[in-house]
PDB file of N, CA, C and O in Angstrom:
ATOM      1  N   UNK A   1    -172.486 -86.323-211.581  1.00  0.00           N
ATOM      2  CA  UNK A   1    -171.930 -85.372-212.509  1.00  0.00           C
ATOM      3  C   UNK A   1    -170.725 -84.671-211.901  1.00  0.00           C
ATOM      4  O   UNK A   1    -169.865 -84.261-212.680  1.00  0.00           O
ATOM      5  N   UNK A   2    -170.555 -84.472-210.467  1.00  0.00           N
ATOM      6  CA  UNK A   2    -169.431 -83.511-210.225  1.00  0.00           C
ATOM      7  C   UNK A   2    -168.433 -84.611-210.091  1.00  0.00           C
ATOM      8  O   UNK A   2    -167.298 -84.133-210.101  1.00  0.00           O
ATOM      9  N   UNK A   3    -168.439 -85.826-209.976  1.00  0.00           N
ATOM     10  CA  UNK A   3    -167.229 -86.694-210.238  1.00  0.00           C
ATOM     11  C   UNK A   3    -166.356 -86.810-211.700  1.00  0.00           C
ATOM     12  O   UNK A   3    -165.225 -87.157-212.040  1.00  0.00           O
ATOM     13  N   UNK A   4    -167.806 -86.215-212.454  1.00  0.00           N
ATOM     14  CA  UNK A   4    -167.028 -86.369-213.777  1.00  0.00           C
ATOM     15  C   UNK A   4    -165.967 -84.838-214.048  1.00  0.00           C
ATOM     16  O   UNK A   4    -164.978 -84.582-214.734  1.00  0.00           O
ATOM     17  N   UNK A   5    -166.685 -84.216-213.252  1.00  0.00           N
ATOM     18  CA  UNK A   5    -165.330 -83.023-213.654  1.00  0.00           C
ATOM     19  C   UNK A   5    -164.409 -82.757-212.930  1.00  0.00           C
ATOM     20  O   UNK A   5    -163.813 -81.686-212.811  1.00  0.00           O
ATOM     21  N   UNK A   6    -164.136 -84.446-212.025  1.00  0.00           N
ATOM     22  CA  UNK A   6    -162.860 -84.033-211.100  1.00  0.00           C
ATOM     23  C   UNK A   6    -161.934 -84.753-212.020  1.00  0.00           C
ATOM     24  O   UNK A   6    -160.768 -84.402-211.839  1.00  0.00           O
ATOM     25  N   UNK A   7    -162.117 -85.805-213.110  1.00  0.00           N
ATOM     26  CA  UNK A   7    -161.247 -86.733-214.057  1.00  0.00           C
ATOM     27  C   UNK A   7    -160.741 -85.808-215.184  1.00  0.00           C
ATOM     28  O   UNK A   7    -161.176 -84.837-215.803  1.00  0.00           O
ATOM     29  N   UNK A   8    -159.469 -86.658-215.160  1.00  0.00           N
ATOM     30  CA  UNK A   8    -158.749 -85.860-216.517  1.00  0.00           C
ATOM     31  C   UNK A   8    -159.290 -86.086-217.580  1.00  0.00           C
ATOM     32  O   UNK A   8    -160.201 -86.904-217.706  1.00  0.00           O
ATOM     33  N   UNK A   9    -158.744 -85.299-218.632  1.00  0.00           N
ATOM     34  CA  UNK A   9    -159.443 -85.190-219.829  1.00  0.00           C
ATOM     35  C   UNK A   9    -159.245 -86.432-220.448  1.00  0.00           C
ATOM     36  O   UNK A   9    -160.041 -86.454-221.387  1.00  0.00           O
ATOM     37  N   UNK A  10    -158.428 -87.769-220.415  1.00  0.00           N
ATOM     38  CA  UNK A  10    -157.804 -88.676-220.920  1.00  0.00           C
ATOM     39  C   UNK A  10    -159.241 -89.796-220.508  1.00  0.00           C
ATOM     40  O   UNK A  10    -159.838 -90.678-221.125  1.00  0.00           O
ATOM     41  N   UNK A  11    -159.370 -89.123-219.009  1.00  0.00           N
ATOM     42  CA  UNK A  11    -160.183 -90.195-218.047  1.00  0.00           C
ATOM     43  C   UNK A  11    -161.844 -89.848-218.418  1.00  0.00           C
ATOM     44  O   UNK A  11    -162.665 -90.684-218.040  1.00  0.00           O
ATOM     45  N   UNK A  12    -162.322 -88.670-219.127  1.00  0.00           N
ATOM     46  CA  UNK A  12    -163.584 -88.343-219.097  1.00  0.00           C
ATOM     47  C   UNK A  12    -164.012 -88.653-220.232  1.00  0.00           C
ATOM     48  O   UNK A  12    -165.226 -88.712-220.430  1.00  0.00           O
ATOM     49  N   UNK A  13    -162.621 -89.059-221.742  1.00  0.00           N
ATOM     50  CA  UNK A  13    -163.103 -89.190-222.871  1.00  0.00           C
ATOM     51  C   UNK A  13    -162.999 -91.047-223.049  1.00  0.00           C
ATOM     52  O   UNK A  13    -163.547 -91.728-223.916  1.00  0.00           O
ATOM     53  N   UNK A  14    -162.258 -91.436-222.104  1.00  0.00           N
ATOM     54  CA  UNK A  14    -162.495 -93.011-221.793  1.00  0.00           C
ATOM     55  C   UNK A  14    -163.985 -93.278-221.245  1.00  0.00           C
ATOM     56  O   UNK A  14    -164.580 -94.152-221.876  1.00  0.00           O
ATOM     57  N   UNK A  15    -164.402 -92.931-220.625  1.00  0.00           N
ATOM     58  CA  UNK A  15    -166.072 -92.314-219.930  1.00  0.00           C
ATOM     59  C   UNK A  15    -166.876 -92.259-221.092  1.00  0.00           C
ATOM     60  O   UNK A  15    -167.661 -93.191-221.265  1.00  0.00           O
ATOM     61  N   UNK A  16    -166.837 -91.488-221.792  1.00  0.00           N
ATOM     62  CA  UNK A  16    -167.623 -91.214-223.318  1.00  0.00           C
ATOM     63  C   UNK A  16    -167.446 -92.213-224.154  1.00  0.00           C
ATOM     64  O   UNK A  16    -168.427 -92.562-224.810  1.00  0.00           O
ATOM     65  N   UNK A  17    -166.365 -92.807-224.311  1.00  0.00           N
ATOM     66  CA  UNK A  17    -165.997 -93.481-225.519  1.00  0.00           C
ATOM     67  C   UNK A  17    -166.872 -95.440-224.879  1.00  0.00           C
ATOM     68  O   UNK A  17    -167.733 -96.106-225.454  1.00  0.00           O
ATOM     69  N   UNK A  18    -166.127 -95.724-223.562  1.00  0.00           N
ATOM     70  CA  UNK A  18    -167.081 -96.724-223.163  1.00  0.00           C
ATOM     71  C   UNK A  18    -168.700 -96.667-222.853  1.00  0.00           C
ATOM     72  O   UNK A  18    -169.452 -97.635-222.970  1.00  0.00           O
ATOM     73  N   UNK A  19    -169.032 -95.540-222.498  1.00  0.00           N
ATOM     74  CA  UNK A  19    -170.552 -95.297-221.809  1.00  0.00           C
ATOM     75  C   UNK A  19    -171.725 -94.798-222.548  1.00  0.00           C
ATOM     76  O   UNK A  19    -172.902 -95.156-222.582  1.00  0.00           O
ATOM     77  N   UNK A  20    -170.865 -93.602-223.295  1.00  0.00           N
ATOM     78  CA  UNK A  20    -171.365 -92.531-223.832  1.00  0.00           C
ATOM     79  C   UNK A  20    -172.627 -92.392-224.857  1.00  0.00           C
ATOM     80  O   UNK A  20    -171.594 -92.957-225.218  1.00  0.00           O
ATOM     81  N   UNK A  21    -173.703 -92.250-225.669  1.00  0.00           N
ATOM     82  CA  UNK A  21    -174.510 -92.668-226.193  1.00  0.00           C
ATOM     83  C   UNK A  21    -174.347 -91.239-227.267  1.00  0.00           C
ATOM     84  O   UNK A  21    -174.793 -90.131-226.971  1.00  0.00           O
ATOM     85  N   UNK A  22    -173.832 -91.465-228.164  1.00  0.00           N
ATOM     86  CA  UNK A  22    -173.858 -90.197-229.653  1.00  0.00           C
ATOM     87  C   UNK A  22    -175.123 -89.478-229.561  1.00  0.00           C
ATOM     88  O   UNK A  22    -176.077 -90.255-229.510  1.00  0.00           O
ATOM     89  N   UNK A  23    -175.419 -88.314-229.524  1.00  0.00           N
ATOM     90  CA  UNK A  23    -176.745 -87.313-230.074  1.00  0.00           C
ATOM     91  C   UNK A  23    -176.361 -86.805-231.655  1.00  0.00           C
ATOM     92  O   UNK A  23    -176.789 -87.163-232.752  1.00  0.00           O
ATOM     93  N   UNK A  24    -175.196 -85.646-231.176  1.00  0.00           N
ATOM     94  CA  UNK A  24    -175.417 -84.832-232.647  1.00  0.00           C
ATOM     95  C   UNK A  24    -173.977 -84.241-232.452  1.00  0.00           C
ATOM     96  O   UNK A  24    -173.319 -84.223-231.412  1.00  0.00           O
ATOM     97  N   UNK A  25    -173.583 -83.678-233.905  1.00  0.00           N
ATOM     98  CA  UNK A  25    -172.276 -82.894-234.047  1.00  0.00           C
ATOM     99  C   UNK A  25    -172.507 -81.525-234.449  1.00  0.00           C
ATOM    100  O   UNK A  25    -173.484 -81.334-235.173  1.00  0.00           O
ATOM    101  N   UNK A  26    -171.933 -80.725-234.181  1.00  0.00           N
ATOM    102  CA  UNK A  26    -171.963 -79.223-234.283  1.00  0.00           C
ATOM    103  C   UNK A  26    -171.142 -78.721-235.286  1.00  0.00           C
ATOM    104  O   UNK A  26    -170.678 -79.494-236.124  1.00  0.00           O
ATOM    105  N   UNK A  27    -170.864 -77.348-235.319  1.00  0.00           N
ATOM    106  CA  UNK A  27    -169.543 -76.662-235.691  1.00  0.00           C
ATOM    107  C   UNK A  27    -169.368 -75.834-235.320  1.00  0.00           C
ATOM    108  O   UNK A  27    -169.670 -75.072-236.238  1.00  0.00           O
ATOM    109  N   UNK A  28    -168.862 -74.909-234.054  1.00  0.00           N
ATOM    110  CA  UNK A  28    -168.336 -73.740-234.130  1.00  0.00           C
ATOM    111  C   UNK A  28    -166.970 -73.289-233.721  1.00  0.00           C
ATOM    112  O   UNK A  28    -166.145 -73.655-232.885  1.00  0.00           O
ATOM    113  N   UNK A  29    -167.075 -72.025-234.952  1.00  0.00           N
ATOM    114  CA  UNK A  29    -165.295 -71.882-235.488  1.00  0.00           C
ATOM    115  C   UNK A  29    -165.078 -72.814-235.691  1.00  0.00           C
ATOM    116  O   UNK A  29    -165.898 -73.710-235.894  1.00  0.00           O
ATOM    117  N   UNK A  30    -163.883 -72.905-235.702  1.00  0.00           N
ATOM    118  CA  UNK A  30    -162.747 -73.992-235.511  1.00  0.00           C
ATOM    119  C   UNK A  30    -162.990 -75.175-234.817  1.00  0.00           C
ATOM    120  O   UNK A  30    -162.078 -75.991-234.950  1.00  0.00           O
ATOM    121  N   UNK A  31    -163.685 -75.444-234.296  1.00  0.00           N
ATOM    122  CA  UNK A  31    -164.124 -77.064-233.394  1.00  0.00           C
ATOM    123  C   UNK A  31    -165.381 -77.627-233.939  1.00  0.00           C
ATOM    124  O   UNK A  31    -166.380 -77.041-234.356  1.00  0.00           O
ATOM    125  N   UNK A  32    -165.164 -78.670-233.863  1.00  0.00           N
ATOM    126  CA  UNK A  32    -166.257 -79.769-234.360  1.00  0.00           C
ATOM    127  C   UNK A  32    -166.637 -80.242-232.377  1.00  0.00           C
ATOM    128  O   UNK A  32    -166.102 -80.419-231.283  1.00  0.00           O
ATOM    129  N   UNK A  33    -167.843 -80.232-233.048  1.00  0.00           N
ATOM    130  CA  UNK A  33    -168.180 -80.350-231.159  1.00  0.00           C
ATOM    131  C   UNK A  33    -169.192 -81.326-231.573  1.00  0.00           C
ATOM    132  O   UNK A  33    -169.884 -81.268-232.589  1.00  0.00           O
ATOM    133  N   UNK A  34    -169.196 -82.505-230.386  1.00  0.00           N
ATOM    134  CA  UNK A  34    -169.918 -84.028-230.128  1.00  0.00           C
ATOM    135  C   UNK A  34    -170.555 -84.088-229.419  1.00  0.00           C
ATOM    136  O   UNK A  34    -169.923 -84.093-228.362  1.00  0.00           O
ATOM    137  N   UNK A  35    -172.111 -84.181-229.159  1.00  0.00           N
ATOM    138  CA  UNK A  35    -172.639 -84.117-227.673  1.00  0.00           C
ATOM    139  C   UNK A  35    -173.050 -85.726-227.796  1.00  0.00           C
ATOM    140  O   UNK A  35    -173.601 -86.324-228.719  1.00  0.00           O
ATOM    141  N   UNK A  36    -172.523 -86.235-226.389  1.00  0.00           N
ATOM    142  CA  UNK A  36    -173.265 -87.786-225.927  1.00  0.00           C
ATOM    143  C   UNK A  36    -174.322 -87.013-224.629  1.00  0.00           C
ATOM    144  O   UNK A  36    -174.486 -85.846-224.271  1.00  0.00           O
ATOM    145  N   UNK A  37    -174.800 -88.123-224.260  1.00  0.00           N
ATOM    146  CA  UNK A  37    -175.313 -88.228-223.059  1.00  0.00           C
ATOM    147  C   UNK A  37    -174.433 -89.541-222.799  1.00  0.00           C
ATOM    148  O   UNK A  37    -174.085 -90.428-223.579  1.00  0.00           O
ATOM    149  N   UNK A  38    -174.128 -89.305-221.056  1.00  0.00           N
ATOM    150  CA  UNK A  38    -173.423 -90.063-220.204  1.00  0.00           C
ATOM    151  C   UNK A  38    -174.240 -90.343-218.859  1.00  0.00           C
ATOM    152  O   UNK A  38    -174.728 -89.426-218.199  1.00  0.00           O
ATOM    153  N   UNK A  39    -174.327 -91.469-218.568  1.00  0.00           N
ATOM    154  CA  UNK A  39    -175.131 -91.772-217.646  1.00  0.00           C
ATOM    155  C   UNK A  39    -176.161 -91.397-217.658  1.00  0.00           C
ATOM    156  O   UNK A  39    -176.976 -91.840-218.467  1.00  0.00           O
ATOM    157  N   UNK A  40    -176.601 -90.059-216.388  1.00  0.00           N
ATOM    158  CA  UNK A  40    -177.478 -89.312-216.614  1.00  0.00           C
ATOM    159  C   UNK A  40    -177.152 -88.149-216.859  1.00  0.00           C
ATOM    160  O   UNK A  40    -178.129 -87.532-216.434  1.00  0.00           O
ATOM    161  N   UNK A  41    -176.165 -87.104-217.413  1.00  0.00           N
ATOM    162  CA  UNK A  41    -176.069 -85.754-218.251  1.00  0.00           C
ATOM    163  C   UNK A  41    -175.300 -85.878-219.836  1.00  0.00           C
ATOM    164  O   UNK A  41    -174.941 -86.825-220.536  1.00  0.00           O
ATOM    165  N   UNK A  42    -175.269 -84.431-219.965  1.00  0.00           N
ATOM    166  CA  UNK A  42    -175.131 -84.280-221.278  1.00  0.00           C
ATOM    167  C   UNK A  42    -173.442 -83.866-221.038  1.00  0.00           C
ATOM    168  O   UNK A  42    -173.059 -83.334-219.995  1.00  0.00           O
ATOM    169  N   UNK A  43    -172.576 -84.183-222.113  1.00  0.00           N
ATOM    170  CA  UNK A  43    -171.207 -83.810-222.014  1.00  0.00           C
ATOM    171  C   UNK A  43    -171.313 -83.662-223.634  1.00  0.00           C
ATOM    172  O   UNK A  43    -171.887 -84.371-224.460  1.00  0.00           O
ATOM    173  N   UNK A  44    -170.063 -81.731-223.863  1.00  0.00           N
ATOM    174  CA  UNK A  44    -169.862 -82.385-225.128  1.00  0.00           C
ATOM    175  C   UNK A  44    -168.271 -82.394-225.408  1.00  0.00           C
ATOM    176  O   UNK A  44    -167.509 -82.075-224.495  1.00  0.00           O
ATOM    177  N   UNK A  45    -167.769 -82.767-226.696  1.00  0.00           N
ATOM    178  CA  UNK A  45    -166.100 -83.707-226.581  1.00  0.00           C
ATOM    179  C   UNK A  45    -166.196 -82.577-227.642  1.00  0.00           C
ATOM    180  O   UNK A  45    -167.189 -82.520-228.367  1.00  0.00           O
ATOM    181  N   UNK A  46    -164.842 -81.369-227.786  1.00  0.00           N
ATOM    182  CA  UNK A  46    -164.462 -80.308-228.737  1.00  0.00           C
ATOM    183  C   UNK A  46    -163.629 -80.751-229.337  1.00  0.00           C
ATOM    184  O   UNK A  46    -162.826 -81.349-228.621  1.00  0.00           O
ATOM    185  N   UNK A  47    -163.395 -80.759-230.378  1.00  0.00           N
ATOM    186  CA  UNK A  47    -162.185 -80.928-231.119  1.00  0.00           C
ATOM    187  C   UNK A  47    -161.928 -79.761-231.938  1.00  0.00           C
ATOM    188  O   UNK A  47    -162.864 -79.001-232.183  1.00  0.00           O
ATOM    189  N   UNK A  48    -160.419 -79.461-232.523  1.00  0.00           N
ATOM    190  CA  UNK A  48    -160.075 -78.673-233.837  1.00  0.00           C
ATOM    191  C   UNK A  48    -160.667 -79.054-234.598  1.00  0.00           C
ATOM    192  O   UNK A  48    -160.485 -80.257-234.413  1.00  0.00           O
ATOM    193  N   UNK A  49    -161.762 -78.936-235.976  1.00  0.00           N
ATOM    194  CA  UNK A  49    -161.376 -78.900-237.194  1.00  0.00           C
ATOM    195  C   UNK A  49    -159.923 -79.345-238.138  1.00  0.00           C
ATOM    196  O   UNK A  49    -159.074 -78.492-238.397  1.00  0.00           O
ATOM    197  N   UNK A  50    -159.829 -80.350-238.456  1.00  0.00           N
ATOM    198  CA  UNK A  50    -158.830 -80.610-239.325  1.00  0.00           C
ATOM    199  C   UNK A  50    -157.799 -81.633-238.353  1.00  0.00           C
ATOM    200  O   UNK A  50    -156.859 -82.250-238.853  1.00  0.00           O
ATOM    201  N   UNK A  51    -158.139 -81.692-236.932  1.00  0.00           N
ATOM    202  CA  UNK A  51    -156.993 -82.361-236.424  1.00  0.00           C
ATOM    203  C   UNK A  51    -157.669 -83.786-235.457  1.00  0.00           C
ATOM    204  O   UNK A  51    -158.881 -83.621-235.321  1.00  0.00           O
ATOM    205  N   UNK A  52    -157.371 -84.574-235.051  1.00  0.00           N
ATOM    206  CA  UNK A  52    -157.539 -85.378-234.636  1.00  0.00           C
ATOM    207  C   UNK A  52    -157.368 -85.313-233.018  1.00  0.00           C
ATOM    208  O   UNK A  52    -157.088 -86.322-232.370  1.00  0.00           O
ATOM    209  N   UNK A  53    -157.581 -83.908-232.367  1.00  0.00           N
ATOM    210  CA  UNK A  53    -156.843 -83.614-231.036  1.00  0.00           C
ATOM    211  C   UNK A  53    -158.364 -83.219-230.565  1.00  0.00           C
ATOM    212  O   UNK A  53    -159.275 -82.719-231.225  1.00  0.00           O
ATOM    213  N   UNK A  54    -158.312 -83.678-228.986  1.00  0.00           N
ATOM    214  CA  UNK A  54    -159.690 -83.389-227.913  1.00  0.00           C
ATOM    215  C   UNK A  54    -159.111 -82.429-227.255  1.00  0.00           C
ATOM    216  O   UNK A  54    -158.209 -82.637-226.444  1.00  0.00           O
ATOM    217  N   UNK A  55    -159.609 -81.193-227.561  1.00  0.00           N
ATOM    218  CA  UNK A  55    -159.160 -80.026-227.018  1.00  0.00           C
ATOM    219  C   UNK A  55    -159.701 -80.193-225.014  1.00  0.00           C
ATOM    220  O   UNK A  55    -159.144 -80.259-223.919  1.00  0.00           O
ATOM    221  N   UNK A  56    -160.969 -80.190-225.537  1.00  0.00           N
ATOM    222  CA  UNK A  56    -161.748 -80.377-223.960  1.00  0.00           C
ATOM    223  C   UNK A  56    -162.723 -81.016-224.110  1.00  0.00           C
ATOM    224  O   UNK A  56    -163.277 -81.165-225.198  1.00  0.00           O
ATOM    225  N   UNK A  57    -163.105 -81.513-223.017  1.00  0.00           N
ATOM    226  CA  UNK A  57    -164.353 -82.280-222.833  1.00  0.00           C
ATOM    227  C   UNK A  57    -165.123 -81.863-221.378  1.00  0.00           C
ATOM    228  O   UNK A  57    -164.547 -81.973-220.295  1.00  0.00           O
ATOM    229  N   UNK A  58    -166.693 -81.302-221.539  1.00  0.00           N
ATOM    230  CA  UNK A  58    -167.485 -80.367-220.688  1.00  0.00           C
ATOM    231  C   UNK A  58    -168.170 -80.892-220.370  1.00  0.00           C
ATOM    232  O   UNK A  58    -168.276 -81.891-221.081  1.00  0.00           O
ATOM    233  N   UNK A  59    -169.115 -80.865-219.310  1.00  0.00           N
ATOM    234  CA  UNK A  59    -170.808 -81.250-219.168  1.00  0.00           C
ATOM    235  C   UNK A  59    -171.264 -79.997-219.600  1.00  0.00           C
ATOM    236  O   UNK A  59    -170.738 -78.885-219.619  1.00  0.00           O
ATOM    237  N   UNK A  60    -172.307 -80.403-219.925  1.00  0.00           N
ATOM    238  CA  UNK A  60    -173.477 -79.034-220.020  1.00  0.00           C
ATOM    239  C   UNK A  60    -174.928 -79.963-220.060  1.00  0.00           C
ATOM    240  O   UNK A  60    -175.115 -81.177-219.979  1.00  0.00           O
ATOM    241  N   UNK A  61    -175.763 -78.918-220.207  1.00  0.00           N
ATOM    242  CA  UNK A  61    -177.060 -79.441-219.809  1.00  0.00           C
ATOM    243  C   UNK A  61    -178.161 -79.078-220.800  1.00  0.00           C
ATOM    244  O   UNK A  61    -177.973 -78.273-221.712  1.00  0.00           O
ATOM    245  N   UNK A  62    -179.189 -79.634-220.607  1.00  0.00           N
ATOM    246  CA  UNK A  62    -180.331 -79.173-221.778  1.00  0.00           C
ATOM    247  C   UNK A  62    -180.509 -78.025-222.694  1.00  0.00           C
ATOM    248  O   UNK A  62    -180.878 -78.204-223.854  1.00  0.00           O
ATOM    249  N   UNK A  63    -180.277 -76.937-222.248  1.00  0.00           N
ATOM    250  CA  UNK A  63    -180.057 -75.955-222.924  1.00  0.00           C
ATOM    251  C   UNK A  63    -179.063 -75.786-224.118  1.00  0.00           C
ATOM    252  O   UNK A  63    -179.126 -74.714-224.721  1.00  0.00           O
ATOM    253  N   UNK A  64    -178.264 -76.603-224.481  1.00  0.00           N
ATOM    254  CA  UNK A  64    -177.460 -76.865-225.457  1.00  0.00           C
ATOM    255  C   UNK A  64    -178.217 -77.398-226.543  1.00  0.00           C
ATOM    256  O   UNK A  64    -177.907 -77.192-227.716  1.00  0.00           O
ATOM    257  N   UNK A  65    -178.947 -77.903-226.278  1.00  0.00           N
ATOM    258  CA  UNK A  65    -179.847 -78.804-227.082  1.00  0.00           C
ATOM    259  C   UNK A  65    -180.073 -78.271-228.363  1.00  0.00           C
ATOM    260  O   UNK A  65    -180.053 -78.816-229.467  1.00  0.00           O
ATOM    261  N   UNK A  66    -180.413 -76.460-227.834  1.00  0.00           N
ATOM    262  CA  UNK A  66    -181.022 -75.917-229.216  1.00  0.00           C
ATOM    263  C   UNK A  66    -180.115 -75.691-230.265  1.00  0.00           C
ATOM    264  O   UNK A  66    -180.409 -75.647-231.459  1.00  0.00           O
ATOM    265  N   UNK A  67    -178.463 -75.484-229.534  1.00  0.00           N
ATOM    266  CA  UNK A  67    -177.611 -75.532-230.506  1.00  0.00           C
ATOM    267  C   UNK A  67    -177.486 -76.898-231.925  1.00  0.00           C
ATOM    268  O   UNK A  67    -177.279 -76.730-233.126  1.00  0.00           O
ATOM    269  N   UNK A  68    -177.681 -78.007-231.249  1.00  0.00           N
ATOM    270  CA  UNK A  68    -177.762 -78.981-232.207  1.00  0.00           C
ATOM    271  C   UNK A  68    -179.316 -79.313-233.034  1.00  0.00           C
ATOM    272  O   UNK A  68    -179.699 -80.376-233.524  1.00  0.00           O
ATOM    273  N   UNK A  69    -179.911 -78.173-232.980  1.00  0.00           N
ATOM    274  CA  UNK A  69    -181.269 -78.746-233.826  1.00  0.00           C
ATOM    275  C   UNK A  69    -180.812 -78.712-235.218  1.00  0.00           C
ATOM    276  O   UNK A  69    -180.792 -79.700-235.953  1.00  0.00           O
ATOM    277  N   UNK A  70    -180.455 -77.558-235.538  1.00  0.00           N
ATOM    278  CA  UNK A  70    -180.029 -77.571-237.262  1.00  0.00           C
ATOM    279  C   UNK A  70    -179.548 -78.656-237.278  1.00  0.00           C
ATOM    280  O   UNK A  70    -180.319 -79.028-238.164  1.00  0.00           O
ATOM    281  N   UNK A  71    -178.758 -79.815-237.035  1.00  0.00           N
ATOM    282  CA  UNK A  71    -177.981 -80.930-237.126  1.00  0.00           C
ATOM    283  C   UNK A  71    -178.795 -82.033-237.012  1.00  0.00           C
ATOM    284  O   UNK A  71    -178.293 -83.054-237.480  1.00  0.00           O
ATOM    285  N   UNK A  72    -180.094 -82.171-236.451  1.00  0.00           N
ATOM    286  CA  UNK A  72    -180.638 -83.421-236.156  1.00  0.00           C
ATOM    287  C   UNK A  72    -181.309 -83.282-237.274  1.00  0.00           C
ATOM    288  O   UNK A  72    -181.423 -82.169-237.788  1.00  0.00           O
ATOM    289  N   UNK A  73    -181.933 -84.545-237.899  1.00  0.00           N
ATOM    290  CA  UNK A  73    -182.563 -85.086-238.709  1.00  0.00           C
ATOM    291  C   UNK A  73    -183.420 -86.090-238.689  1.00  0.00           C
ATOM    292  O   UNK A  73    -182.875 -87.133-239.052  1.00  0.00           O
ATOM    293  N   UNK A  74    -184.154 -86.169-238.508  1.00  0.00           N
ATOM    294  CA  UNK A  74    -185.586 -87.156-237.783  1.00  0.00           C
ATOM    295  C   UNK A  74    -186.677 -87.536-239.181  1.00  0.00           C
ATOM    296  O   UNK A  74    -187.696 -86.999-239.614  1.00  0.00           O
ATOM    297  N   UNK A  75    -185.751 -88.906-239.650  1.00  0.00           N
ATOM    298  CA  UNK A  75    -186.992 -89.581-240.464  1.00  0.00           C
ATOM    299  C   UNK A  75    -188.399 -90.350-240.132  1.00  0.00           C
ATOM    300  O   UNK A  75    -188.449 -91.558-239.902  1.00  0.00           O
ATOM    301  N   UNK A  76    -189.268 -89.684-240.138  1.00  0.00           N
ATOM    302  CA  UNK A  76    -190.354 -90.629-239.565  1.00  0.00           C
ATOM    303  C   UNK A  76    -191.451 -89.749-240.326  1.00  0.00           C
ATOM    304  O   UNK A  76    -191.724 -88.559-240.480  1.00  0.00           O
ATOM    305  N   UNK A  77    -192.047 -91.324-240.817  1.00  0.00           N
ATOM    306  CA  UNK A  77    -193.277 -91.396-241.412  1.00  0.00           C
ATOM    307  C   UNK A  77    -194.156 -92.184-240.818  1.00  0.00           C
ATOM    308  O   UNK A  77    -193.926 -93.220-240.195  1.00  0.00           O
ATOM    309  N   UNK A  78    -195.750 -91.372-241.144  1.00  0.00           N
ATOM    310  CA  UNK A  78    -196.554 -91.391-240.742  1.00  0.00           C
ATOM    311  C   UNK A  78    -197.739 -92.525-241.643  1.00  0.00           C
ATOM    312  O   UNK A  78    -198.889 -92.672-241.229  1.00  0.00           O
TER     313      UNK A  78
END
């Protein structure tokens, strides 16, 4: 994980985009926020709202999680 936050932002969203495994999308304010898991942690990719631009791209860790519950959706029947 600390290798990933020595790469540029160009180099960490090439990382995500080849490796990366989709969870869930967010919203706050103004950014639409993406969490993958990468390798073994969690990163998430920010964007504006309305624009097609990667503002930043973070690790963070489990605790984020709870932010994306409203967003997950889990069909399963019993």
């Amino acid at each position: 994980m600390s290798k990933f936050k020595k790469l540029s932002t160009t180099e960490k969203y090439k990382l995500v985009k080849d490796e990366g495994h989709y969870i869930a999308s967010r919203y706050h304010g103004s950014f639409h926020i993406h969490l993958y898991r990468v390798e073994d942690f969690l990163t998430e990719v920010w964007t504006r709202v309305g624009l097609n631009q990667i503002c930043w791209i973070e690790e963070t860790d489990h605790k984020v999680l709870d932010s994306y519950a409203d967003h997950v959706k889990l069909n399963i029947s019993f």
